[in-house]
ROKOL-372910 format. One line per 10 residues: their letters; for each residue x, z, y of C-alpha. Coordinates in pm, 1 decimal, padded with zeros to 6 digits. Example, Ala and Ser with C-alpha at 12.3 -4.5 7.8 and 13.67 -1.06 7.14 Angstrom:
ROKOL-372910
AS	01230.0,00780.0,-00450.0; 01367.0,00714.0,-00106.0
This chain:
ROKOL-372910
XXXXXXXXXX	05562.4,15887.7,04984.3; 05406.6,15732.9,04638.2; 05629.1,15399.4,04577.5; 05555.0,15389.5,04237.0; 05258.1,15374.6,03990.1; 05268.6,15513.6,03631.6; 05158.2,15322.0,03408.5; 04952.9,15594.9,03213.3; 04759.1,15676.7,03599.6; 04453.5,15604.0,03435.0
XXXXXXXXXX	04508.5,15786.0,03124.9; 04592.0,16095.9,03320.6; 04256.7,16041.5,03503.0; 04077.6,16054.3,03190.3; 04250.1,16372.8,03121.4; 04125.1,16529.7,03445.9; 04476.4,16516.5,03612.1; 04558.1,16672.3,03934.3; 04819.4,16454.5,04075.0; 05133.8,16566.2,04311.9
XXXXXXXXXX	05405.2,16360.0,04428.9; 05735.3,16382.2,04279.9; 06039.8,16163.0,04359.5; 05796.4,15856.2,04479.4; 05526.8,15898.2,04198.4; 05234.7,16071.0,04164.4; 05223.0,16262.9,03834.4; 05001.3,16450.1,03666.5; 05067.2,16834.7,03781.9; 04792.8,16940.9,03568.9
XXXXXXXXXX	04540.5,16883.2,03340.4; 04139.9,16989.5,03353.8; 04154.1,17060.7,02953.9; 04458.4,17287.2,02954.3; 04655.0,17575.6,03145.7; 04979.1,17547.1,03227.8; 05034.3,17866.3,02975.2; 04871.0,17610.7,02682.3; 05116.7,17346.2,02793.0; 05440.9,17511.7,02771.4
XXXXXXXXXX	05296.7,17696.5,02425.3; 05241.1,17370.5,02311.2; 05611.5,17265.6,02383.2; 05758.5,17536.1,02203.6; 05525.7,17568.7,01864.9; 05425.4,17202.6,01833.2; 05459.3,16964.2,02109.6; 05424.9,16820.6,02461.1; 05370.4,16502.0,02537.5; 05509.3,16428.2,02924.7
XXXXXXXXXX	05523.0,16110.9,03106.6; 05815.1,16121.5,03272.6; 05818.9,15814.6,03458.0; 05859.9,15952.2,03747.3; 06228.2,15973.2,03670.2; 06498.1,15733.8,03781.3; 06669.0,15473.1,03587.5; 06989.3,15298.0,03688.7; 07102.2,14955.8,03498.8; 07510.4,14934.4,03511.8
XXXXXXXXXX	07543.0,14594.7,03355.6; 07863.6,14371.4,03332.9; 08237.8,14330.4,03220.4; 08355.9,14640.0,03402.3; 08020.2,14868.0,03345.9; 08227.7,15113.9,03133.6; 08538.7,15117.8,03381.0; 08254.1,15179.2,03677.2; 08044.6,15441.2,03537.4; 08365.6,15638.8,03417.2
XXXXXXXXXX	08497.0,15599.8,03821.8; 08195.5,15763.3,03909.3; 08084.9,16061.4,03673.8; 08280.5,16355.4,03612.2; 08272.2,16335.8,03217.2; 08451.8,16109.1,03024.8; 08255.3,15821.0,02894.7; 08581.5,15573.8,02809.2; 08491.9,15629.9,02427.8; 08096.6,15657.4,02442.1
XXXXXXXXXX	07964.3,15453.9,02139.3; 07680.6,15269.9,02180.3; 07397.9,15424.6,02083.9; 07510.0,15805.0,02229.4; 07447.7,15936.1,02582.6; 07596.9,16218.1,02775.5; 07491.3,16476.9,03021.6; 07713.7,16484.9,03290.1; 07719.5,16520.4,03710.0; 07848.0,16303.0,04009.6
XXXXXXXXXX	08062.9,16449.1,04274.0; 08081.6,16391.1,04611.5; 08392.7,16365.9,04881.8; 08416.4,16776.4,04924.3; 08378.9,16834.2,04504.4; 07983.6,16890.9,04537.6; 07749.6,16804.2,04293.7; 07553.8,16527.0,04426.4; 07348.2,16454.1,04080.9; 07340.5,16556.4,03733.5
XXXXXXXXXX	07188.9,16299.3,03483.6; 07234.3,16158.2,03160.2; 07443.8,15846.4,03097.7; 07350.6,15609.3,02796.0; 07538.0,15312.3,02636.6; 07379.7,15067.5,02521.0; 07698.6,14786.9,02494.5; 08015.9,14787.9,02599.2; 07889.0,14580.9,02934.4; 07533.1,14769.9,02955.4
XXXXXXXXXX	07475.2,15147.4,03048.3; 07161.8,15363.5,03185.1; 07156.3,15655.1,03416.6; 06890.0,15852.7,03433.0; 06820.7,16111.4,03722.1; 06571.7,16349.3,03906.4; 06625.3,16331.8,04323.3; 06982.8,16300.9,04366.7; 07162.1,16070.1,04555.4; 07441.6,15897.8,04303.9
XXXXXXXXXX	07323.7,15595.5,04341.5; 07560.6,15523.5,04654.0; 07875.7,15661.1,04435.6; 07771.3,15428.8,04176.1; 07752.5,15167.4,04441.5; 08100.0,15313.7,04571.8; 08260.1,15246.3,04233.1; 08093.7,14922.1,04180.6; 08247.5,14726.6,04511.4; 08459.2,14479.1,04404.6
XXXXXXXXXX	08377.6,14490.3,03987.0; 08204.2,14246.6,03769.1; 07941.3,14474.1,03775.6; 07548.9,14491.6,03883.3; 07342.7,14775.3,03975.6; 06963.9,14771.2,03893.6; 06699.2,15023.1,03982.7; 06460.0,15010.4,03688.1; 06108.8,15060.1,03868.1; 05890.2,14905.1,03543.4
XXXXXXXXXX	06021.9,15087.0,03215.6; 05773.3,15377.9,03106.7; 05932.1,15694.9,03005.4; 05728.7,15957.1,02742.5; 05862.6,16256.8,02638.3; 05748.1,16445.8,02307.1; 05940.0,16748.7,02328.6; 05863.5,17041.8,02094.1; 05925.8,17128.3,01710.2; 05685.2,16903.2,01567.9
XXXXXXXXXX	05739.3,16629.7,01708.3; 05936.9,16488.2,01489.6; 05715.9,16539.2,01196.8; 05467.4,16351.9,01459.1; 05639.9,16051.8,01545.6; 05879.5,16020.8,01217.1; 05607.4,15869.0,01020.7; 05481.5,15614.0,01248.2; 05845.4,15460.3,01329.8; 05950.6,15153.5,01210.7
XXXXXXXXXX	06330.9,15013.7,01229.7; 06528.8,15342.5,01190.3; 06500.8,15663.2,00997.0; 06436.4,15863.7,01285.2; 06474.2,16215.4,01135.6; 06870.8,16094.6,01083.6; 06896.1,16054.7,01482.0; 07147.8,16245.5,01616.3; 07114.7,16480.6,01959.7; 07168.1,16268.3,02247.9
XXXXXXXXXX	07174.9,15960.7,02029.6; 06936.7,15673.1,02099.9; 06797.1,15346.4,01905.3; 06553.9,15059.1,01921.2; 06252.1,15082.7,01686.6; 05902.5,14994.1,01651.2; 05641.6,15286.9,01720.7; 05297.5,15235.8,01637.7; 05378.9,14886.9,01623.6; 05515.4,14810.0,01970.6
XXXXXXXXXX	05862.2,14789.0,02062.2; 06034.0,15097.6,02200.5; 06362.0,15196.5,02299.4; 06401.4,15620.6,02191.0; 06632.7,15898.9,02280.8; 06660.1,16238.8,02110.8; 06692.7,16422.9,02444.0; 06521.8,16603.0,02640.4; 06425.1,16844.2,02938.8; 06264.1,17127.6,02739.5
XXXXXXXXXX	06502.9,17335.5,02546.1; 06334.7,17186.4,02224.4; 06437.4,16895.0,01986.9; 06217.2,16591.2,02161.8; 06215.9,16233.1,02158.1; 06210.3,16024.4,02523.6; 05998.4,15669.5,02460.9; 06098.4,15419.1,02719.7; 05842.2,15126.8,02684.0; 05659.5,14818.1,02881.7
XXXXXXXXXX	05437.8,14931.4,03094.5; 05180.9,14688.9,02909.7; 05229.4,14892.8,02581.3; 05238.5,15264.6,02745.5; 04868.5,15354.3,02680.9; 04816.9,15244.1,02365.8; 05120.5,15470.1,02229.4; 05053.1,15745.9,02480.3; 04699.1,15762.6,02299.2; 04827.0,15675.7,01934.3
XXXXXXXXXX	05093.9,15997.6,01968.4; 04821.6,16232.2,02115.1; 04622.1,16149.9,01795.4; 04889.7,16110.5,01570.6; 04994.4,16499.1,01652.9; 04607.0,16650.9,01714.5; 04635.0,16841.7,01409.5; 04967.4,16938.1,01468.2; 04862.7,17102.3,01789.9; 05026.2,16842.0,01951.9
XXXXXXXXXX	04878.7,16792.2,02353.2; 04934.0,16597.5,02706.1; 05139.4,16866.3,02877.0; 05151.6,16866.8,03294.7; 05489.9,16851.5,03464.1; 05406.8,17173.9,03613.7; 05452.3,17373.8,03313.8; 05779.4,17182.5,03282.4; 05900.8,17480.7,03530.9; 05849.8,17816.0,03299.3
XXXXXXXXXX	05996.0,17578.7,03003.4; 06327.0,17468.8,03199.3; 06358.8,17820.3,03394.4; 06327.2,17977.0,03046.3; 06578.5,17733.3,02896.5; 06859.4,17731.3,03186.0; 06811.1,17416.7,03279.7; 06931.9,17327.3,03654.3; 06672.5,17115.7,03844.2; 06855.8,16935.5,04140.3
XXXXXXXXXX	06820.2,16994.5,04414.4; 06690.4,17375.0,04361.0; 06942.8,17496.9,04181.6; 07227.4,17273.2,04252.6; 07322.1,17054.8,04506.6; 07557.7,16863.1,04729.9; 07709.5,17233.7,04859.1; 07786.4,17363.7,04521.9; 08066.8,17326.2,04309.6; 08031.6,17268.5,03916.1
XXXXXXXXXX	08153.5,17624.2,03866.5; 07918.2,17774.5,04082.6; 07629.9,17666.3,03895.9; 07779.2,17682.3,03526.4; 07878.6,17336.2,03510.0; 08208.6,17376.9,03518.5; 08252.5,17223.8,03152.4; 08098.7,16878.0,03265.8; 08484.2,16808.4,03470.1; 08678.8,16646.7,03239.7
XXXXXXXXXX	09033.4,16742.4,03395.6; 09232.7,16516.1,03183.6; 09061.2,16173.0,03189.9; 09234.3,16057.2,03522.3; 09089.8,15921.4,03877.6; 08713.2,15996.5,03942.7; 08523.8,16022.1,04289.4; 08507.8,16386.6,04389.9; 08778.7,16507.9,04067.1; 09070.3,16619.8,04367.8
XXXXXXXXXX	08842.3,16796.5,04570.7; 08653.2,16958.7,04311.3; 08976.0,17052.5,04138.6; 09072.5,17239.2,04440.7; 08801.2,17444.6,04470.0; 08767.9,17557.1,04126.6; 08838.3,17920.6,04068.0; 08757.6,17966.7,04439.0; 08378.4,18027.2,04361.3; 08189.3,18199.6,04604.7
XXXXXXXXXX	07892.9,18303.2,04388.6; 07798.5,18220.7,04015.9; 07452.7,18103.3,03919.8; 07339.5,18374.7,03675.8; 06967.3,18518.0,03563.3; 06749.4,18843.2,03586.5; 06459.2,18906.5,03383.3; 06229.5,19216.1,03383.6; 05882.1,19325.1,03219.6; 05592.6,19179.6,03432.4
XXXXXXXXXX	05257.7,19058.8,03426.5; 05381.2,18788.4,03676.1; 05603.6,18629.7,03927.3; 05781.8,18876.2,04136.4; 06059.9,18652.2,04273.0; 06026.8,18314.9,04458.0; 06347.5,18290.9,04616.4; 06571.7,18432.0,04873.4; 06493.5,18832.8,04797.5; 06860.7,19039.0,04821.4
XXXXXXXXXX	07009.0,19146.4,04481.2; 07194.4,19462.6,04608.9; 07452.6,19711.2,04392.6; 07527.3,20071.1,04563.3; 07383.3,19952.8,04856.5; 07544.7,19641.5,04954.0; 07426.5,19304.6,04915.2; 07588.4,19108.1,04608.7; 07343.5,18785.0,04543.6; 07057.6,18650.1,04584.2
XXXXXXXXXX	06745.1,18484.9,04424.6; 06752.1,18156.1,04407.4; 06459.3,18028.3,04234.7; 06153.5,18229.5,04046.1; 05891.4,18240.6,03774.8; 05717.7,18365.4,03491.5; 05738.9,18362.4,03152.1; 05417.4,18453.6,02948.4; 05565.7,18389.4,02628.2; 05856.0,18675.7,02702.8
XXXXXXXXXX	05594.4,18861.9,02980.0; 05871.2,18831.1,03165.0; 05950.8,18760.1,03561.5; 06231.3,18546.5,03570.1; 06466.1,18408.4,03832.9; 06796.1,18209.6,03865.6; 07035.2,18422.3,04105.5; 07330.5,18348.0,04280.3; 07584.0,18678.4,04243.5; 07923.5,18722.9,04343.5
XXXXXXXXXX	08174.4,18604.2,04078.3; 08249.1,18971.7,03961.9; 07871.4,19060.9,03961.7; 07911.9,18963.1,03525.6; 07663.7,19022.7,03294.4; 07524.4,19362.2,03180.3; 07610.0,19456.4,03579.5; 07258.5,19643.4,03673.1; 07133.9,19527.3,04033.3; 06862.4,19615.9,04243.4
XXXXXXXXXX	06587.6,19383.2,04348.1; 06339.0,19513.4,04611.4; 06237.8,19870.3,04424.3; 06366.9,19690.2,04073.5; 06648.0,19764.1,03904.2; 06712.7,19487.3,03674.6; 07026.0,19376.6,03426.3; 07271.6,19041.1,03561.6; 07290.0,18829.4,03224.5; 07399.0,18449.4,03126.8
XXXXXXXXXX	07174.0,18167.4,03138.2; 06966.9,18096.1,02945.9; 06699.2,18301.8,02863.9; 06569.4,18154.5,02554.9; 06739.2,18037.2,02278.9; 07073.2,18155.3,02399.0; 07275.3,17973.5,02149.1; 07061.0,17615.1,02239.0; 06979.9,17565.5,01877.0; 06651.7,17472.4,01890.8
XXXX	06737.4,17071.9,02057.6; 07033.4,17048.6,01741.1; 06818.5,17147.5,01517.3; 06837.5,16905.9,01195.3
C-alpha cells in the first residue's frame, strides 16, 4: 500500500519512470532513458543518483537517547561521536535479526536510524518505556543518494560549510549544497564511496536537477532502484528480509562481527549468545560464466550426491558476465568447496563478489 509520496514523483515522471511499491512508496523501478545495465555502470565508473526516500527514518531524541539506542542495537554506540554513524542489527527475543540499519548521532540527546522493511521499531519502543526519550517516524525528510567514484568530484565543488573531500566513511555533516541546506552522509548502499542528501522536501528538486547537471559530463545519471539489485548482490550486501531475517542468527548470515559481546545488557544479546557457534548454515556465494540469470532461489546445491545448501537469492552480473547467487551451505561447506547446481558445477566462495577487500567506499 503507497503511504508515502516522494518528493521527486514528478521528477521521476519526467524521466519516464516506471514506478513499483517498496516499503509504502512508490519509486522509480526504472527509467525510459536508461537500462538497468547503464544504471549500475553508471554507479561503478561515475555515478548514480537514487532517491532513496523510500527508506525509513527513526528520530531517538532526549536525555536518555544514547542509553536507549545502545539497549536496543547489538553494536556498541556508548562512545559514538557526533557526527559518525554505525552499521549495526537489532535482535529479537530468540537472537534473530529483526533489522539491520545504520545508526547516526547527531548530539548526545539526538540519534537517527535508518532502515529498509524491518520491524525494530517496536524494540526501540521496548527500550524506550519508561526513558526521557521520544520516538519519531520521519515521513517528510528527502533522502538522495550519489553513489559511485565521481561523485565526489561532482558534489565537492558545489558544497558550502565543510570540505567535503575530508569527510570520513560513515561520517556525516550539515552543509549548504547548491545553496540549500542539507544534512550529508558518506554512506551508502552500493559498494562505492557515495554521499546520502537528506533535505526538505521543498528543496529536493531543485538539487536533484542541479546534481544531474552538475555530473552530465562526468557520466553522472538518475539510476532506478532496480539496478540497485546486481550492485548490492555484487557487493555482498544483505537486503532484509531476503537474505536475513527474524529466523537467522548474525552468524548465519556473516554478521556475526556486528555483536558486540563485551558492552553489557542488550535485547536479544543472551539468546543470540547461545546460539552462536550452533549455525545451521552459513550465507556464502556462487558465481559462474553466463549470459544470464540461472538462479532465482531455492535450487539444491548438492556435493557427492547429497544435498548441502541452497540458493537463496539470484542474479546477474553483466559487468563480471557472471550468474550470481547468495547460498545458504552447511557450516563446513567453506570456500573453494566445488558444489553442484542443477547440471553446474560451481566453486563455494566468501561474500562479496566485487571488491573483496571493500576498498572502493574507504577510498580517500
Amino acid at each position: 500500500m503507497v503511504e508515502r509520496v516522494s518528493a521527486l514523483k514528478e521528477e521521476h515522471e519526467k524521466l519516464g519512470a516506471e514506478f513499483a511499491e517498496w516499503n509504502g512508496m512508490n519509486v522509480a523501478a526504472t527509467y525510459a532513458g536508461s537500462t538497468i545495465e547503464q544504471d549500475h555502470d553508471a554507479t561503478r565508473d561515475a555515478a548514480g543518483l537514487f532517491d532513496l526516500t523510500a527508506f525509513r527514518k527513526l528520530w531517538i531524541k532526549g536525555a536518555d537517547a544514547r542509553e536507549v539506542v545502545n539497549r536496543t542495537v547489538s553494536r556498541d554506540i556508548s562512545k559514538l561521536k557526533p557526527g559518525r554513524a554505525m552499521y549495526t542489527l537489532v535482535l529479537n527475543d530468540t537472537g534473530g535479526v529483526c533489522d539491520d540499519g545504520i545508526v547516526s548521532c547527531f548530539a548526545e540527546d539526538k540519534f537517527l536510524w535508518v532502515i529498509g522493511t524491518g520491524t525494530s521499531g517496536d524494540r526501540f519502543a521496548e527500550s524506550a518505556q519508561g526513558k526521557d526519550v521520544t520516538l519519531e517516524w520521519d515521513n517528510e525528510v528527502q533522502v538522495m543518494s550519489l553513489q559511485g567514484p565521481k561523485a565526489i568530484d561532482v558534489l565537492a565543488p558545489n558544497v558550502e560549510g565543510t570540505d567535503l573531500r575530508e569527510l570520513k566513511f560513515f561520517s556525516h555533516t550539515d552543509a549548504k549544497l547548491f545553496g540549500r541546506d542539507v544534512h550529508i552522509s558518506r554512506t551508502g548502499y552500493s559498494g562505492e564511496r557515495g554521499y546520502e542528501i537528506y533535505a526538505k522536501p521543498a528543496d529536493a528538486p531543485h538539487l536533484w536537477n542541479k546534481i544531474l547537471e552538475a555530473g552530465k559530463s562526468e557520466g553522472v545519471i538518475p539510476a532506478s532502484f532496480n539496478s540497485l539489485n546486481p550492485i548490492r548482490v555484487e557487493a555482498g550486501l544483505l537486503f532484509y528480509p531476503f537474505d536475513v531475517s527474524p529466523d537467522n542468527t548474525p552468524w548465519e548470515v556473516g554478521a556475526g562481527f556486528l555483536v558486540n559481546k563485551d558492552k553489557g545488557d542488550f535485547l536479544g544479546r543472551d539468546a543470540a549468545l547461545a546460539k552462536e557457534g550452533k549455525e545451521r548454515f552459513i550465507l556464502r556465494g556462487i558465481a559462474t560464466d553466463a549470459d544470464a540469470a540461472l538462479w532465482e532461489g531455492g535450487e539444491e546445491l548438492t556435493k557427492d550426491g547429497k544435498k548441502v545448501g541452497e540458493v537463496n537469492v539470484g542474479d546477474y552480473s553483466h559487468r563480471m558476465k557472471k550468474a550470481l547467487a547468495y547460498v545458504f551451505v552447511d557450516p563446513d561447506i567453506t570456500e573453494g568447496t566445488k558444489v553442484t547446481v542443477g547440471d553446474k558445477e560451481v566453486t563455494v566462495e566468501n561474500l562479496p563478489f566485487y571488491d573483496k577487500n571493500k576498498e572502493r567506499p574507504r577510498a580517500s
